[in-house]
N, C-alpha and C positions, 0 to 999 in steps of 0.2 A: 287924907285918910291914911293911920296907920297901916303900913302889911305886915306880913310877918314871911317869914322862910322854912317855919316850921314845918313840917312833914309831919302829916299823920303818922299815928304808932301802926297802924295795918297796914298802910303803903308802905311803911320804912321795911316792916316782916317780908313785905312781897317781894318788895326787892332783893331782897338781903337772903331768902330765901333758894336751894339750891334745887336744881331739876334731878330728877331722880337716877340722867344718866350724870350728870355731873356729881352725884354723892356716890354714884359705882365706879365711877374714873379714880375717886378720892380713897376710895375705900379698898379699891386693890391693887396702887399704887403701894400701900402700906402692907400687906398681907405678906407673910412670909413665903416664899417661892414650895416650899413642901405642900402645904397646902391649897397656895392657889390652883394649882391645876385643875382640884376636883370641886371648888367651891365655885371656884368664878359661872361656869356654864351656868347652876342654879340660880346664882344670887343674879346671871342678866335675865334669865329666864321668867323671872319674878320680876324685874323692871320692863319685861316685853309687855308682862301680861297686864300691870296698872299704867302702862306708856311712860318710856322714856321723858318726855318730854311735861312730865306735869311735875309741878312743886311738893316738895316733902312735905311742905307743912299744910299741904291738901287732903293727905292721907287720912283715913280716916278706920278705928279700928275694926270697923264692919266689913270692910273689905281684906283685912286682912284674917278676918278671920274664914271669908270666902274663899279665900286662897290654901288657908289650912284645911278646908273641908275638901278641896277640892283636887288638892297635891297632896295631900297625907295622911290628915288624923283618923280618917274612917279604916286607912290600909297600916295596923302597926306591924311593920316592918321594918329591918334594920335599913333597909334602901332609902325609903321613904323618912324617917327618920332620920337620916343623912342629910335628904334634901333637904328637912324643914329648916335641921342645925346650923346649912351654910347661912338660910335668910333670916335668921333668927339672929346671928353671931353680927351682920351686916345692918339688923334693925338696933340692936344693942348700941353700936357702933356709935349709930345718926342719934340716939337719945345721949352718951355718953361725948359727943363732942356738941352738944345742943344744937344740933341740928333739925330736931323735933322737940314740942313740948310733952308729949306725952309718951309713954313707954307702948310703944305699938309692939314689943317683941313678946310682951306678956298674952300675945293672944295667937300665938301658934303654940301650940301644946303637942310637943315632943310627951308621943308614947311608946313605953318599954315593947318588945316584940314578946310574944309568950309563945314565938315558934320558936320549935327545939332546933339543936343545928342537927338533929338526925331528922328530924322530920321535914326538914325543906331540902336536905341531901338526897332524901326517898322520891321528892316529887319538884325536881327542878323545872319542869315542861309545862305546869300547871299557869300557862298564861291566861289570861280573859281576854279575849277579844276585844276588841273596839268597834261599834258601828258609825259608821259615817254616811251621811248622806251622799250622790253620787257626785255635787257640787263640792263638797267638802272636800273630796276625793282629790276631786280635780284640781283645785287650789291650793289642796296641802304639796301637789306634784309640781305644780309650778313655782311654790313657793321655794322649794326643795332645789328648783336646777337654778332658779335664781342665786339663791345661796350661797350652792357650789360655785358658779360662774364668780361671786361676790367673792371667795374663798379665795380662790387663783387670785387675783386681783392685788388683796392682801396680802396673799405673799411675797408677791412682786414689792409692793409698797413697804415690805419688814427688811426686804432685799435691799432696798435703796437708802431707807433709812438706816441699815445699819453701816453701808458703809459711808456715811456720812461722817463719824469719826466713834469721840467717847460713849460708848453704849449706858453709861452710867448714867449718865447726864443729858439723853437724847429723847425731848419729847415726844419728835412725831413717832420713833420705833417704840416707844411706848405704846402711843397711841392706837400703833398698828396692830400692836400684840394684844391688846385689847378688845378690838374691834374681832381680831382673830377668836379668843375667846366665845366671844359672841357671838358669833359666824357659826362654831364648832358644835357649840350646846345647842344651838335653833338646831341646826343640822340631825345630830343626833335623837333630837328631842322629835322631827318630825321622821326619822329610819325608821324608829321603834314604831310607830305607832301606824306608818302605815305598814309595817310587817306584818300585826296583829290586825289591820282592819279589814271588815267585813262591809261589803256595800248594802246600804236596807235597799228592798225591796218591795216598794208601796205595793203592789198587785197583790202580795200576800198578808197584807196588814187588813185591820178589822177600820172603816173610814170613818166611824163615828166612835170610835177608843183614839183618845190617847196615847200617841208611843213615841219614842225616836226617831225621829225625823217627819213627824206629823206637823204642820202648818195650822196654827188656828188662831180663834181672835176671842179676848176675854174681852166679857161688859163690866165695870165695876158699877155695881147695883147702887150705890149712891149717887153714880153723876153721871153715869149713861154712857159715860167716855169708853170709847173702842181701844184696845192695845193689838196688832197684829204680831206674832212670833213663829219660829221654827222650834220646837223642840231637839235638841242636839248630846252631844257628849260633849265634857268638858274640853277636851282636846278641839273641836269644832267650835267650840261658844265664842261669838262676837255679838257683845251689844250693838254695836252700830248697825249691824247687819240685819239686827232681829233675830237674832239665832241667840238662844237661851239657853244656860248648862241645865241637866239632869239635876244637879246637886244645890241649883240656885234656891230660892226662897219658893218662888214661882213654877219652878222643873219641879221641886221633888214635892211638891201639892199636888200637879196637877196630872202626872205621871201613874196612864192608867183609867182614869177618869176619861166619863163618857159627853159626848152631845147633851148639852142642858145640863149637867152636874156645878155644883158653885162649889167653891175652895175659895178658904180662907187663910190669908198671908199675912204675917207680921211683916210691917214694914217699920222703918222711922217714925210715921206717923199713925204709928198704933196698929189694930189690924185691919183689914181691904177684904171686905169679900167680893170674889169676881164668878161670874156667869159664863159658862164658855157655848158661847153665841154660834160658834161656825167650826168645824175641823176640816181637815182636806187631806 
C-alpha cells in the first residue's frame, strides 16, 4: 500500500502557527525603544485578556471587537484611544508579516475625542467607580501581591542577565525585560482599579432585578439548556468562572431585567432567546 508524508494544509497552519505570547515576544523585540514603554503594557494586556497561550490564527474578529467595546470605543477619549492605537499597530503587524489571514485591526475603531482640553482641565476628578464583587475584590488583591512578589524576582533575573556580558545580543535579558513589562502593565492595570472600586452590596440590591454582581441562570427557550452566570464589570469578567462582562452580548441584554423576563442575543448562530429562570 502506497503512503505518503504529506501533511495536511490545516495541520501544517497549526503548527506553523505562532501563540500570541510568542507574536508579543516578536513584536517588541522590533519596536523602537521611544515607544515601547508605553505600548508594550497594552499590547500584553490585550494578550492576557484572549490568553497567552492560544494561536493567532484562532482569533477571531468577534472578539476583537469585544475587546474594543470593552477597552475603548464606548469611552472616546485621548487615553483610551491610545490604548486601542498600541493593539491595533500590533494587530497590523501579525497581518503584515502574515501571520494572520485576515486583517483583525480593522475592527477596533479608534475615535477622535470631542473633549476640549479645557474641559477635561475643568474636571480632572471626574472618575467612575468600578463595582466589584467582594470575591473579585479579593482576587484582584491577591493577584496584585503575587505580581509584586513576581516583580522582585525579575528584577533579580534582569540583574543577572545583564551581567552575563553583550546586552545587545542577550536573549534571556531580553526576555526578562519583557516579562517585566508585563508584570508592570497587569500591576498598574489592577492599582487603578482597585482605587476606584466599590464593594456591591447584595442586602441592598432588589433579588429578582438584575444588576452587578447578581448570580442567575438563563433557559434558552428552544432546547431547555440551563446556562448559570455572575453578572460582573469588565475588569472582573472571566468566562471560565462564569462571571460575565456588563458590555458582553449577554450582560448588556440582560442588565436590569427582571425574574421571568426573556432577552434576545445575537450570537454566531443567529439570535438565542433566553428566559431568566432563577436570580440570587
Amino acid at each position: 500500500m502506497a503512503t505518503t508524508s504529506e501533511v495536511p494544509e490545516q495541520v501544517q497552519k497549526e503548527e506553523t502557527s505562532l501563540s500570541l505570547n510568542k507574536a508579543f515576544q516578536t513584536y517588541v523585540r522590533q519596536m523602537p525603544k521611544e515607544t515601547k514603554k508605553a505600548a508594550q503594557p497594552e499590547i500584553a494586556k490585550f494578550v492576557r485578556w484572549l490568553g497567552g497561550d492560544r494561536l493567532i490564527n484562532s482569533i477571531v474578529p468577534s472578539e476583537i471587537g469585544e475587546y474594543n467595546d470593552i477597552f475603548g470605543a464606548k469611552t472616546a477619549t485621548r487615553d483610551a484611544t491610545e490604548r486601542l492605537s498600541a493593539v491595533k499597530l500590533f494587530l497590523t503587524f501579525l497581518k503584515k508579516k502574515e501571520h494572520i489571514n485576515i486583517n483583525l485591526a480593522q475592527h477596533l475603531r479608534l475615535r477622535k475625542s470631542r473633549v476640549s482640553a479645557a474641559k477635561v482641565s475643568a474636571a480632572p476628578n471626574q472618575t467612575r467607580s468600578i463595582r466589584l464583587t467582594q470575591s473579585g475584590y479579593n482576587e484582584m488583591k491577591k493577584q496584585l501581591t503575587q505580581l509584586q512578589n513576581e516583580r522582585v524576582k525579575i528584577v533579580e533575573d534582569i540583574q543577572r542577565a545583564a551581567a552575563d556580558g553583550d546586552v545587545r545580543e542577550n536573549a534571556p535579558l531580553e526576555a526578562a525585560r519583557e516579562a517585566q513589562g508585563m508584570a508592570v502593565g497587569k500591576i498598574q492595570e489592577i492599582e487603578a482599579t482597585l482605587k476606584v472600586a466599590v464593594i456591591i452590596d447584595a442586602k441592598n440590591e432588589d433579588r429578582d432585578r438584575v444588576h452587578i454582581g447578581s448570580k442567575f441562570e438563563l433557559t434558552d427557550t428552544s432546547s431547555t439548556k440551563v446556562f448559570k452566570y455572575q453578572l460582573v464589570e469588565p475588569n472582573e469578567a472571566n468566562p471560565l468562572a462564569s462571571k460575565i462582562s456588563i458590555l458582553s452580548p449577554v450582560g448588556s441584554a440582560i442588565l436590569g431585567k427582571t425574574l421571568g423576563d426573556e432577552i434576545t442575543v445575537k450570537t454566531p448562530r443567529g439570535e438565542q432567546v433566553y428566559k431568566i429562570s432563577k436570580t440570587a
